[in-house]
C-alpha positions, -999 to 999 in steps of 0.1 A, spaced: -384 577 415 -348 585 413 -336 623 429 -326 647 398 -290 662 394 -309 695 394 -324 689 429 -289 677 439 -272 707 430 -295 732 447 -289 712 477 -251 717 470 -257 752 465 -273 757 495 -242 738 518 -217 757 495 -205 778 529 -195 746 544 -161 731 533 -156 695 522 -193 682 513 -190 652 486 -215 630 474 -219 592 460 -243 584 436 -259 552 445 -290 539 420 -302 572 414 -301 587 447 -270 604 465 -255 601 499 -243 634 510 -210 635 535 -197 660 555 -155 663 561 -160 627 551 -185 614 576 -221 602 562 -244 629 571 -279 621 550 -290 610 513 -309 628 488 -338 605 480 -370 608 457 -358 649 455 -362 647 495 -331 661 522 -331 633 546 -305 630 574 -292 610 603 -315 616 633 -289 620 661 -293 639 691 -282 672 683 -306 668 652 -338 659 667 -331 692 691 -323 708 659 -352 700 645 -376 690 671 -404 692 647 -391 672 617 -409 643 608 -393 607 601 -389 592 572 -376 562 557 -362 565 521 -371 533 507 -388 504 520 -367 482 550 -341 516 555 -340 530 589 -360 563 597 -338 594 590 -356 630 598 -367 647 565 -351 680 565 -378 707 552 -359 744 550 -338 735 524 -341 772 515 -327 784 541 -287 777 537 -280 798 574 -305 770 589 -288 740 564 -255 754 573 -261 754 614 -276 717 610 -247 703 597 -224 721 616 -243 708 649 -246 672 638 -210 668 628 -194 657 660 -218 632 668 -216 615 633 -196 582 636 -158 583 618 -162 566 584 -151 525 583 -118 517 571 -119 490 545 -103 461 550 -72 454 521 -69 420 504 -39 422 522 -45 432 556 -75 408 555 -47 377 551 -30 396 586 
């Protein structure tokens, strides 16, 4: 079952506070980034996000979840309505997040 725009945008609503959260569209699901790091997907209308360290202690009750079949387990993220908790999540995981891959050129790939 793919995520709905609707479900998408109340999550946006809800990290509005927060500057520079984007989103890709990938086969009816969307990956959610944070000042351009990958922070978690929207999948099947479910919040799912990286479980790293300051997450887990985050949410220390959060339970794991995979978002389709052969994915790794992410932690599935269940006050969405609360945008001060939303807000503080992201805001604790960012640091730990690993810097987005720089893709390789045609050009620099012949280097």
């Amino acid at each position: 079952m793919a995520s709905s725009k609707e479900y998408l945008n109340y999550i946006l609503e809800q990290l509005s506070g927060l500057d520079e959260i984007t989103y890709r569209q990938m086969m009816g699901e969307f990956i959610l980034y944070y000042r351009g790091k990958i922070i978690g997907v929207i999948y099947d209308d479910r919040l799912l996000v990286k479980p790293v360290k300051s997450a887990v202690s985050y949410m220390p009750t959060a339970v794991y979840e995979k978002p389709y079949d052969g994915a790794k387990d992410m932690l599935l993220v269940d006050e969405v309505d609360n945008k001060d908790f939303l807000t503080g999540l992201f805001h604790a995981m960012y640091s730990e997040l690993p810097e987005p891959k720089v893709k390789k050129t045609a050009r620099s790939k012949k280097l």
